[in-house]
C-alpha positions as CSV (number, residue, x, y, z in Angstrom):
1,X,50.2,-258.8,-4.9
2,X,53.9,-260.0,-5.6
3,X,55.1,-262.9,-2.9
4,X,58.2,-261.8,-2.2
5,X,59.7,-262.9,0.9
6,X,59.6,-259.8,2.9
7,X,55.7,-260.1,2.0
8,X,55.5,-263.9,3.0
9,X,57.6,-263.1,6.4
10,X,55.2,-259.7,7.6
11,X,51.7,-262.0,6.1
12,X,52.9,-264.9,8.4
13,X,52.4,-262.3,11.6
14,X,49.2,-260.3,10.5
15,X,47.1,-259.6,12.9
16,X,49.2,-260.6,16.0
17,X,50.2,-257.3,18.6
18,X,53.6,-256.0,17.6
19,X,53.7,-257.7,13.9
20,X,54.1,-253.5,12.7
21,X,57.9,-254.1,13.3
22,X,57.9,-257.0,10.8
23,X,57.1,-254.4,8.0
24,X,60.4,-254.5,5.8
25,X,61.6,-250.8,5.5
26,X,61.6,-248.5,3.9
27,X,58.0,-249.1,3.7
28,X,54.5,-247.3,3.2
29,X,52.4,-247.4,6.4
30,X,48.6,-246.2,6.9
31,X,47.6,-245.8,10.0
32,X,44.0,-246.9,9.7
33,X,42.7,-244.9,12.8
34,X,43.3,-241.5,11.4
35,X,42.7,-242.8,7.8
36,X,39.1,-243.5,8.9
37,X,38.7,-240.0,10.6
38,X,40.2,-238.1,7.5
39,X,37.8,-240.2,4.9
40,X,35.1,-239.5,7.4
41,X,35.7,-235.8,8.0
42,X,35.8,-235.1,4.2
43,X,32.8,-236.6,3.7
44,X,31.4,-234.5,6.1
45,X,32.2,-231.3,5.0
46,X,30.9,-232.4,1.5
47,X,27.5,-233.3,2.9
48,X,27.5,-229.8,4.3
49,X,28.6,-227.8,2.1
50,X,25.9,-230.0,-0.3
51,X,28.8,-230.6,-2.7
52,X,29.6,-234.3,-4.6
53,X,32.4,-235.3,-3.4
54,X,34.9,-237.3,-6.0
55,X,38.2,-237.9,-4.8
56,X,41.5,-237.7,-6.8
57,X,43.1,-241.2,-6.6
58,X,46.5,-240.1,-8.2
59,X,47.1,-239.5,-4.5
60,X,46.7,-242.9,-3.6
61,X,46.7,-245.0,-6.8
62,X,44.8,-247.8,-4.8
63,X,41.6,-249.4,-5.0
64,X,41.5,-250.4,-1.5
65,X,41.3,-246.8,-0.5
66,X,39.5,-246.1,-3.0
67,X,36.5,-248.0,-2.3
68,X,36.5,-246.8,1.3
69,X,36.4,-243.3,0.1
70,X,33.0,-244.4,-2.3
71,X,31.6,-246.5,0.6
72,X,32.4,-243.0,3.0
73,X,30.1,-241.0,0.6
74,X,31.7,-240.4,-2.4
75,X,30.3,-241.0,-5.8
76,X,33.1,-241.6,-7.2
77,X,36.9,-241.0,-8.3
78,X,39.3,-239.4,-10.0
79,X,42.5,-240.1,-12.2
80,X,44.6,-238.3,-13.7
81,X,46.0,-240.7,-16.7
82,X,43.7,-243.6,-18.6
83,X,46.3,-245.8,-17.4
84,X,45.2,-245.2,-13.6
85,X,41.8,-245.4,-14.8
86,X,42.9,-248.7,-16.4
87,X,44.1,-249.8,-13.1
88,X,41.5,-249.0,-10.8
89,X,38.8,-250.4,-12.9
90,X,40.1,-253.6,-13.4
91,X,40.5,-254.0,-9.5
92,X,36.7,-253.1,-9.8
93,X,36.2,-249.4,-9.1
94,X,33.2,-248.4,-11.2
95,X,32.8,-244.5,-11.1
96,X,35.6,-242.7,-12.4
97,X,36.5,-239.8,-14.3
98,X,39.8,-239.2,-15.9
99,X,40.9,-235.1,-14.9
100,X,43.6,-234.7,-17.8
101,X,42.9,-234.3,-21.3
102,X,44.1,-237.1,-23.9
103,X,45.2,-236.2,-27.5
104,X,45.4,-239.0,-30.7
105,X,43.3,-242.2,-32.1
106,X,44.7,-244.6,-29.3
107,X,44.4,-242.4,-26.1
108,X,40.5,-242.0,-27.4
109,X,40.2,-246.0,-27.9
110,X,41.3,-246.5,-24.4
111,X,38.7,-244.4,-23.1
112,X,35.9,-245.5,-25.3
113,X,37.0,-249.0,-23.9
114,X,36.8,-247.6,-20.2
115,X,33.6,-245.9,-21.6
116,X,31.8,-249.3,-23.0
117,X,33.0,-251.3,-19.4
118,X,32.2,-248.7,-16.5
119,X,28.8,-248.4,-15.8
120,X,30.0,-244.2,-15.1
121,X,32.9,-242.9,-16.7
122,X,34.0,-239.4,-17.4
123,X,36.6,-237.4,-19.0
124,X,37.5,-234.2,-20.0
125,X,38.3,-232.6,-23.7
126,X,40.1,-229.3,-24.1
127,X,40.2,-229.2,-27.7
128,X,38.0,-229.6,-31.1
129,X,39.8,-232.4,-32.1
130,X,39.8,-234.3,-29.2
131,X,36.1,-234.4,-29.2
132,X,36.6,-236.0,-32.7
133,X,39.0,-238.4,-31.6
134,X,36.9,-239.8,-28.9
135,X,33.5,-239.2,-30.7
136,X,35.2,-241.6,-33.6
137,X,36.2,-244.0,-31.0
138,X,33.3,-244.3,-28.8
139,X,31.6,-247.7,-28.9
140,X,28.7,-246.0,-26.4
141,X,27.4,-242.3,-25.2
142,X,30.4,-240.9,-23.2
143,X,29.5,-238.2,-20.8
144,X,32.3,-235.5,-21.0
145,X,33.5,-232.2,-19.4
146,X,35.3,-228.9,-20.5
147,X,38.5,-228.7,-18.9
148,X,39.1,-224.4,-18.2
149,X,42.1,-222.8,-17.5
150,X,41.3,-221.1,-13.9
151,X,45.0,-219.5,-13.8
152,X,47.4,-222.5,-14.1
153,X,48.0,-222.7,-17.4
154,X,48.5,-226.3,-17.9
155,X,45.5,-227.4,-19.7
156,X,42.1,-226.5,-20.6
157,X,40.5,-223.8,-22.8
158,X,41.5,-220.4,-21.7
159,X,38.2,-218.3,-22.5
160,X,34.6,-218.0,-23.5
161,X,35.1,-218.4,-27.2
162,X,37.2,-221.6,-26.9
163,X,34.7,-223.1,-24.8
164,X,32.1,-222.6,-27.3
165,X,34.4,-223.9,-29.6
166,X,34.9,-227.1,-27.6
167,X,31.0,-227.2,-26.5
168,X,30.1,-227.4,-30.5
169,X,32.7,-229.8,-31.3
170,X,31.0,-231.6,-28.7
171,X,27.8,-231.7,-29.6
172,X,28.5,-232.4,-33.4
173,X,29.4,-236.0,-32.4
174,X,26.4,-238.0,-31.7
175,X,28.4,-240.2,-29.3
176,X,29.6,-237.9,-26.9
177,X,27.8,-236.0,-24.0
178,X,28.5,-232.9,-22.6
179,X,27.8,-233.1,-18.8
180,X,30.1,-230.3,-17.6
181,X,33.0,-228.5,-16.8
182,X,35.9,-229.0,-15.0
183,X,38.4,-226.5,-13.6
184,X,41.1,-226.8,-11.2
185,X,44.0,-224.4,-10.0
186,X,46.7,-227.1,-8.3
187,X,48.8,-223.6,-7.9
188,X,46.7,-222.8,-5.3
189,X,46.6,-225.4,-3.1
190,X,49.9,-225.2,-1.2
191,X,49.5,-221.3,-0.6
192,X,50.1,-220.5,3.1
193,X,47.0,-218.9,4.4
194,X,43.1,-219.6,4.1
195,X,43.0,-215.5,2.5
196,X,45.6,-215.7,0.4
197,X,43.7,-218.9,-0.9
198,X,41.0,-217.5,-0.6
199,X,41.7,-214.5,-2.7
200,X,43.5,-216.6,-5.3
201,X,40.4,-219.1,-5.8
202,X,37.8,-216.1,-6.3
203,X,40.2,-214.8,-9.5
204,X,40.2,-217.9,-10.9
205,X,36.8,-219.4,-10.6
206,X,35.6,-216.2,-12.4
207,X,36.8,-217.7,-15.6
208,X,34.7,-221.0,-15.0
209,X,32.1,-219.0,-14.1
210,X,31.9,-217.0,-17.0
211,X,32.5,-220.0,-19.1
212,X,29.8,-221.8,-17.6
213,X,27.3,-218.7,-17.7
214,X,28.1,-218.7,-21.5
215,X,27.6,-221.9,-22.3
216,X,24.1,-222.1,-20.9
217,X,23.2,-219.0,-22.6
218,X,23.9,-220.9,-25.6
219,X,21.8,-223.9,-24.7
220,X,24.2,-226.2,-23.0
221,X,23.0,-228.6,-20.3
222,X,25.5,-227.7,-17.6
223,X,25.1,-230.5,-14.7
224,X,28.6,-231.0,-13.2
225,X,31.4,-228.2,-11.9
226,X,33.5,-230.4,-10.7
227,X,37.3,-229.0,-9.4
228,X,39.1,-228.2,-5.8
229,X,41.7,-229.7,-4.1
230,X,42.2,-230.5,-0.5
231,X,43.6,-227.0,0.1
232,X,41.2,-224.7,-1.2
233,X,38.0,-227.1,0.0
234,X,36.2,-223.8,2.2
235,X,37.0,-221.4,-0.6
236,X,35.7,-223.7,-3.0
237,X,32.4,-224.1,-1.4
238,X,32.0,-220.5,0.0
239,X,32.2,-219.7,-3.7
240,X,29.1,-221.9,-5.2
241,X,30.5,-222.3,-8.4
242,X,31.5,-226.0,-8.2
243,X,29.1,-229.0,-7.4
244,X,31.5,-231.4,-7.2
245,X,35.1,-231.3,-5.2
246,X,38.0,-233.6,-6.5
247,X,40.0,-233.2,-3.3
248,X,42.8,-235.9,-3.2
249,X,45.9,-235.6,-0.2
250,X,43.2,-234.9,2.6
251,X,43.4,-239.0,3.0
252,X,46.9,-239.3,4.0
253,X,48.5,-235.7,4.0
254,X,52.7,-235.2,3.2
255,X,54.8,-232.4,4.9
256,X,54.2,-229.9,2.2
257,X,50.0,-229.4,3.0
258,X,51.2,-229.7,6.9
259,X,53.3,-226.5,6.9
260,X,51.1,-224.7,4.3
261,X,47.9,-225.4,5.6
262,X,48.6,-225.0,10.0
263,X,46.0,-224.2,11.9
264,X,43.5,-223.4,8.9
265,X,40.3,-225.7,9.0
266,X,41.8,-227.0,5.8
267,X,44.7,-228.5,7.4
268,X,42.3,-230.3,10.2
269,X,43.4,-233.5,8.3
270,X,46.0,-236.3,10.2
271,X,49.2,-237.8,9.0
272,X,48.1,-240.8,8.2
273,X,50.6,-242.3,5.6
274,X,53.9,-242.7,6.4
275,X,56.9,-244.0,5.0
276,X,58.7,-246.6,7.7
277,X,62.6,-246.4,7.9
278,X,65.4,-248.3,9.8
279,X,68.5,-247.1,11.6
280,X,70.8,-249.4,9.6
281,X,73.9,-247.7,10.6
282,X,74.6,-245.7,14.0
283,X,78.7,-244.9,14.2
284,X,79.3,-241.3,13.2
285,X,78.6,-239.5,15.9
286,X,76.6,-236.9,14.4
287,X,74.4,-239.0,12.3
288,X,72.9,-242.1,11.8
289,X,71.9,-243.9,8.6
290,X,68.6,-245.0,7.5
291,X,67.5,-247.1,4.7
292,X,65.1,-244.7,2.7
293,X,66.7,-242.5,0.5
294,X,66.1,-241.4,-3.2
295,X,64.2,-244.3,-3.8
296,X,61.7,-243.9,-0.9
297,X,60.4,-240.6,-1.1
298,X,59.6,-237.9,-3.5
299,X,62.3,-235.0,-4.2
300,X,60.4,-232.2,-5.5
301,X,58.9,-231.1,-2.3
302,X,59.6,-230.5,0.9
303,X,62.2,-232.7,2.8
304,X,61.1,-235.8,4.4
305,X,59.9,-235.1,8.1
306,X,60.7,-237.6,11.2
307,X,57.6,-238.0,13.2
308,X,58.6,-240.8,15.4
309,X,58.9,-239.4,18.9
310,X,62.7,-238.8,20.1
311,X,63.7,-237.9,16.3
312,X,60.8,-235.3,15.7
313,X,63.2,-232.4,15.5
314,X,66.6,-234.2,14.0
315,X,67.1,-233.1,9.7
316,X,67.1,-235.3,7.4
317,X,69.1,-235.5,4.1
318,X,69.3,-237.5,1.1
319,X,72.6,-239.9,1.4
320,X,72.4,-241.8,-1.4
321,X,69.7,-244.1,-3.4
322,X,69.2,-246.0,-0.7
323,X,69.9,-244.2,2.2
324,X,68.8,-241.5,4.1
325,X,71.1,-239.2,6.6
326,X,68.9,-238.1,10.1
327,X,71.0,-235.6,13.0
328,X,71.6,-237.5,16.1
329,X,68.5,-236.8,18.6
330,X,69.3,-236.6,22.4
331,X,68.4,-240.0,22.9
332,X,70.3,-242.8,22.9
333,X,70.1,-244.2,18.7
334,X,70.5,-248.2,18.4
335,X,70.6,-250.2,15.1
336,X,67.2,-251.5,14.4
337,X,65.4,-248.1,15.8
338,X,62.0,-247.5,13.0
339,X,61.9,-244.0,12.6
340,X,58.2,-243.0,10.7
341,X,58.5,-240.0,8.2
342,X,55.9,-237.8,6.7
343,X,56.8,-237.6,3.2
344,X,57.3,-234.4,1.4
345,X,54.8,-234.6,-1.2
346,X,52.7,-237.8,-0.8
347,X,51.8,-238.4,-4.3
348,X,54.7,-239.3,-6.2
349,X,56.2,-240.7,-3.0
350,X,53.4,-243.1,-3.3
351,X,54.3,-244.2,-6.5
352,X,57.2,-245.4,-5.3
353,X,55.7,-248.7,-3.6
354,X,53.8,-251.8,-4.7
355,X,51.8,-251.9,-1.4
356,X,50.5,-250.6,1.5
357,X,50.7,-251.7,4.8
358,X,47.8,-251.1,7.3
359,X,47.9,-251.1,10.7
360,X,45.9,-249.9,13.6
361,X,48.2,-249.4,16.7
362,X,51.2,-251.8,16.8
363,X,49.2,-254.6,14.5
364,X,49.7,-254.8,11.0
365,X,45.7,-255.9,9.5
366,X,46.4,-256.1,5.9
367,X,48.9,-255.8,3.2
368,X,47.0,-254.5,0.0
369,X,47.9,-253.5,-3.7
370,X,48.5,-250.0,-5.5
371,X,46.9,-251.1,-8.3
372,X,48.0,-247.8,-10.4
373,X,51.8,-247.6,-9.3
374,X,53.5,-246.3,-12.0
375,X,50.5,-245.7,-14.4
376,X,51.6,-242.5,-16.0
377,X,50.6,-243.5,-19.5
């Protein structure tokens, strides 16, 4: 972790009552109370429902969290690029398995790297070649899984033939080991409505189904379905096709799952993560200034939502780089006021920041890394 000075001055107060309002905004803050009850709750409703739970970490990027998640129950993680993977593994995370498919000689040496130093990693193919990529480059057995196309369209093998294909290719390198399939409909997860999720999931998992009913009819040792997102968790195990949910946001939660999700048992999950912001400015008399802007939160999603009470209803807009514009609330607004926000989508707000801050009530416990900031390669 860098020492910066606004590191050195909120370390110097760790651990003493009110040291949260040394945190230099704008700031990622986990609120380590209803961090514990999401990780917990997850991990309940896995046991359950009898599924594996293996979380997706391109939600947090941290190995911190990470290894709370694993001690919590979970057998592992997931990433979504080997860079991630690099990450998390070199801050010690020993189970993961890597949810995008890779394509050439060097992506495949990376992974037969990961491969040869994790005593469990995973990834998935979608293509012939790949499998000969990978089988070329593989130093030890590799366990890997099918990626299907459940409906989104962005990756995996879109039928029963192609699997096959894949499955063979598989099998034909003595290296690599099929384990499973993997399929996962992120175009689902932000539908409002537990039926329309519902309805959506039970389309799409027919094509992993059938895929997977195929492939054992053709001798294939199918031991892991592994897919699901925090959205579609109680459609995904009412279903019975998966064994394994990859559920990620649950952990910390953004604006975007709040209002999709409501009152649905899906959405039973707390804000825990949120971005910290000062009033830098109060003049106008309509608005005042903060100091998150662009560069604090994610702008694909939903806008930034003020949770702080006295601001919970005022809008926020983007003002610049650095700054953000928030309504005037009916109380009285002094420079210096922290204003907590509920990003809009939590994942590439996240990638936004070097470290998170953890606090439990006013006192700020730890400062730790996020190990995988920026790891899109």
């Amino acid at each position: 972790m860098e020492n910066r000075p606004h590191l050195i001055q909120a370390l110097a107060v760790l651990g003493r009552p009110g040291s949260r309002d040394a945190i230099a905004t704008p700031a990622a803050v986990l609120d380590l109370d209803a961090f514990e009850a999401n990780v917990a709750l997850m991990a309940e409703r896995a046991r359950t429902a009898g599924l594996a739970l293996r979380p997706h970490a391109k939600s947090h990027k941290c190995a911190w969290v990470a290894q709370r998640q694993i001690a919590a129950g979970a057998v592992g993680v997931c990433c979504a690029k080997l860079a991630e993977a690099e990450a998390l593994a070199a801050a010690g995370v020993g189970s993961i398995l890597v949810t995008s498919p890779i394509a050439g000689a060097g992506p495949a040496a990376r992974a037969a790297t990961l491969a040869a130093r994790l005593t469990d990693f995973r990834i998935v193919l979608d293509h012939p070649d790949a499998a000969a990529e990978l089988g070329a480059a593989a130093q030890t057995p590799i366990p890997v899984l099918i990626d299907v196309d459940v409906g989104l369209g962005r990756t995996g093998v879109r039928d029963v033939a192609q699997g096959r294909v894949v499955a063979q290719a598989i099998a034909a390198q003595p290296n690599l080991r099929l384990i499973g399939l993997q399929g996962y409909g992120g175009h689902w997860q932000h539908m409002k409505g537990a039926g329309a999720r519902a309805a959506a999931v039970a389309e799409g998992m027919e094509r992993l189904r059938a895929v997977h009913a195929a492939l054992r009819e053709s001798g294939f040792d199918i031991e892991v379905v592994t897919g699901g997102g925090t959205g579609t968790f109680w459609s995904d195990a009412a279903l019975g096709v998966l064994t394994e949910v990859q559920p990620g946001s649950y952990a910390f939660m953004d604006r975007e799952y709040r209002e999709a999700l409501e009152g649905d048992p899906e959405g039973a999950f707390a804000q825990s993560l949120t971005v910290a912001a000062t009033v830098i400015s109060a003049n106008h008399p309509d608005w005042v200034t903060v100091d998150a802007g662009l560069k604090a939160f994610s702008t694909d999603g939903p806008l930034p939502q003020p949770l702080t009470p006295g601001f919970e209803g005022c809008g926020y807009r983007f003002f610049g780089d650095e700054h953000g514009r928030l309504s005037r609330p009916a109380r009285n607004v002094r420079r210096g006021d922290r204003v907590d926000f509920a990003p809009g989508h939590i994942d590439p707000t996240l990638d936004r920041y070097n470290v998170l801050h953890l606090v439990r009530g006013d006192v700020l416990e730890a400062i730790v890394p996020i190990e995988a900031r920026g790891a899109s390669q």
